[in-house]
C-alpha positions in Angstrom: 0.0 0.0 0.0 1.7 3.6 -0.8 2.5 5.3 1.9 0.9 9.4 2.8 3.1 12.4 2.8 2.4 12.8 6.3 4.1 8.9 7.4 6.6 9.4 4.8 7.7 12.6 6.8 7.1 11.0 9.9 9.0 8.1 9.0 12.0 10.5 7.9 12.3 12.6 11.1 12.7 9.2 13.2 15.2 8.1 11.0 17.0 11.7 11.4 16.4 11.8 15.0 18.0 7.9 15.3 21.0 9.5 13.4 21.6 12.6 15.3 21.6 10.2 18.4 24.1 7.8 16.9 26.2 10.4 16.1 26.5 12.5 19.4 26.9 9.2 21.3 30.1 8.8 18.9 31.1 12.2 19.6 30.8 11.3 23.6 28.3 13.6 23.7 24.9 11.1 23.9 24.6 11.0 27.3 25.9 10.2 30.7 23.9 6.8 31.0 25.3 5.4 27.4 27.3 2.5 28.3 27.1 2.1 32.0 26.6 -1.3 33.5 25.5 -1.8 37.0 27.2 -2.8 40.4 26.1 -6.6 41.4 25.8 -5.4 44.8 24.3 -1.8 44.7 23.1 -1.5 41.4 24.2 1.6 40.5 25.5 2.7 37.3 29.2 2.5 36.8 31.2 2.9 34.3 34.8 0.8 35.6 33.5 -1.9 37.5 35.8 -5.1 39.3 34.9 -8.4 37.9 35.8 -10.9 41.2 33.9 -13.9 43.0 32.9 -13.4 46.6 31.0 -16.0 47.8 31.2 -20.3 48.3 29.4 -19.9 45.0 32.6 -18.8 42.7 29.9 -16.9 40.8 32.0 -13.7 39.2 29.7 -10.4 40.4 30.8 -6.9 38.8 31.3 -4.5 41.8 32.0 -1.0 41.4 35.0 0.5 44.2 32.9 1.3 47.2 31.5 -2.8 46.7 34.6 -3.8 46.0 36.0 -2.6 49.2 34.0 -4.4 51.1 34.3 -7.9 49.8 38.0 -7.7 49.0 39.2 -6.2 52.4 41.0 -3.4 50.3 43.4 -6.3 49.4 44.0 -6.9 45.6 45.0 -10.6 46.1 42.8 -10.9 49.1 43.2 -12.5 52.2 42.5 -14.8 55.0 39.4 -12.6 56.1 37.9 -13.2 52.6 38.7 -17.0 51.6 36.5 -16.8 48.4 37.7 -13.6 47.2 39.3 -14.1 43.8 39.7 -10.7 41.5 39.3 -11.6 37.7 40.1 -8.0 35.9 38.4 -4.2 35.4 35.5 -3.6 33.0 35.7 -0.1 31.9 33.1 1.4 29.7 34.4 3.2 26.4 31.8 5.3 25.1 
Protein backbone atom coordinates (compact mmCIF):
# COMPACT_ATOMS: atom_id res chain seq x y z
CA UNK A 1 0.00 0.00 0.00
CA UNK A 2 1.66 3.63 -0.76
CA UNK A 3 2.51 5.35 1.92
CA UNK A 4 0.92 9.39 2.80
CA UNK A 5 3.09 12.40 2.75
CA UNK A 6 2.36 12.76 6.31
CA UNK A 7 4.09 8.93 7.43
CA UNK A 8 6.62 9.39 4.78
CA UNK A 9 7.73 12.64 6.85
CA UNK A 10 7.08 10.98 9.93
CA UNK A 11 9.02 8.14 9.02
CA UNK A 12 12.02 10.50 7.94
CA UNK A 13 12.26 12.64 11.07
CA UNK A 14 12.74 9.21 13.24
CA UNK A 15 15.20 8.14 11.04
CA UNK A 16 17.00 11.68 11.42
CA UNK A 17 16.36 11.77 15.05
CA UNK A 18 17.99 7.87 15.32
CA UNK A 19 20.98 9.46 13.39
CA UNK A 20 21.61 12.65 15.27
CA UNK A 21 21.62 10.19 18.40
CA UNK A 22 24.09 7.81 16.87
CA UNK A 23 26.20 10.39 16.10
CA UNK A 24 26.52 12.49 19.37
CA UNK A 25 26.93 9.23 21.25
CA UNK A 26 30.10 8.76 18.93
CA UNK A 27 31.14 12.23 19.60
CA UNK A 28 30.79 11.27 23.61
CA UNK A 29 28.26 13.65 23.68
CA UNK A 30 24.94 11.15 23.92
CA UNK A 31 24.57 11.02 27.30
CA UNK A 32 25.87 10.18 30.73
CA UNK A 33 23.91 6.76 30.99
CA UNK A 34 25.32 5.37 27.44
CA UNK A 35 27.27 2.48 28.29
CA UNK A 36 27.15 2.06 32.04
CA UNK A 37 26.62 -1.28 33.55
CA UNK A 38 25.49 -1.83 37.01
CA UNK A 39 27.19 -2.76 40.42
CA UNK A 40 26.08 -6.63 41.37
CA UNK A 41 25.78 -5.45 44.83
CA UNK A 42 24.26 -1.81 44.74
CA UNK A 43 23.12 -1.55 41.35
CA UNK A 44 24.18 1.55 40.55
CA UNK A 45 25.53 2.72 37.34
CA UNK A 46 29.19 2.51 36.76
CA UNK A 47 31.24 2.86 34.26
CA UNK A 48 34.77 0.78 35.63
CA UNK A 49 33.52 -1.88 37.50
CA UNK A 50 35.83 -5.09 39.34
CA UNK A 51 34.93 -8.42 37.91
CA UNK A 52 35.76 -10.87 41.17
CA UNK A 53 33.87 -13.90 43.00
CA UNK A 54 32.90 -13.43 46.60
CA UNK A 55 31.04 -15.97 47.80
CA UNK A 56 31.20 -20.25 48.30
CA UNK A 57 29.38 -19.93 45.00
CA UNK A 58 32.58 -18.79 42.74
CA UNK A 59 29.93 -16.92 40.78
CA UNK A 60 32.00 -13.70 39.23
CA UNK A 61 29.67 -10.43 40.41
CA UNK A 62 30.84 -6.92 38.81
CA UNK A 63 31.27 -4.45 41.83
CA UNK A 64 31.98 -0.97 41.36
CA UNK A 65 34.96 0.54 44.17
CA UNK A 66 32.90 1.26 47.23
CA UNK A 67 31.52 -2.76 46.68
CA UNK A 68 34.59 -3.76 46.03
CA UNK A 69 35.97 -2.63 49.19
CA UNK A 70 34.02 -4.44 51.12
CA UNK A 71 34.28 -7.93 49.79
CA UNK A 72 38.01 -7.65 49.02
CA UNK A 73 39.18 -6.23 52.42
CA UNK A 74 41.05 -3.38 50.28
CA UNK A 75 43.44 -6.31 49.42
CA UNK A 76 43.99 -6.90 45.59
CA UNK A 77 44.97 -10.61 46.14
CA UNK A 78 42.77 -10.86 49.11
CA UNK A 79 43.17 -12.48 52.15
CA UNK A 80 42.50 -14.80 55.04
CA UNK A 81 39.35 -12.64 56.05
CA UNK A 82 37.93 -13.23 52.63
CA UNK A 83 38.70 -16.96 51.59
CA UNK A 84 36.50 -16.76 48.42
CA UNK A 85 37.72 -13.63 47.24
CA UNK A 86 39.27 -14.10 43.79
CA UNK A 87 39.65 -10.72 41.47
CA UNK A 88 39.30 -11.64 37.67
CA UNK A 89 40.13 -8.04 35.89
CA UNK A 90 38.39 -4.20 35.39
CA UNK A 91 35.49 -3.62 33.03
CA UNK A 92 35.74 -0.06 31.86
CA UNK A 93 33.09 1.43 29.70
CA UNK A 94 34.39 3.16 26.42
CA UNK A 95 31.82 5.29 25.11
Amino acid sequence: MPQTAEQKAERKAAKKSTKDARRLQRQGLGGDDIGKKPCTRCQRQRDLLVRCTVDASQAWHMLCGKCWLVASGGVVDGSAATPHYRYGGLWKNHH
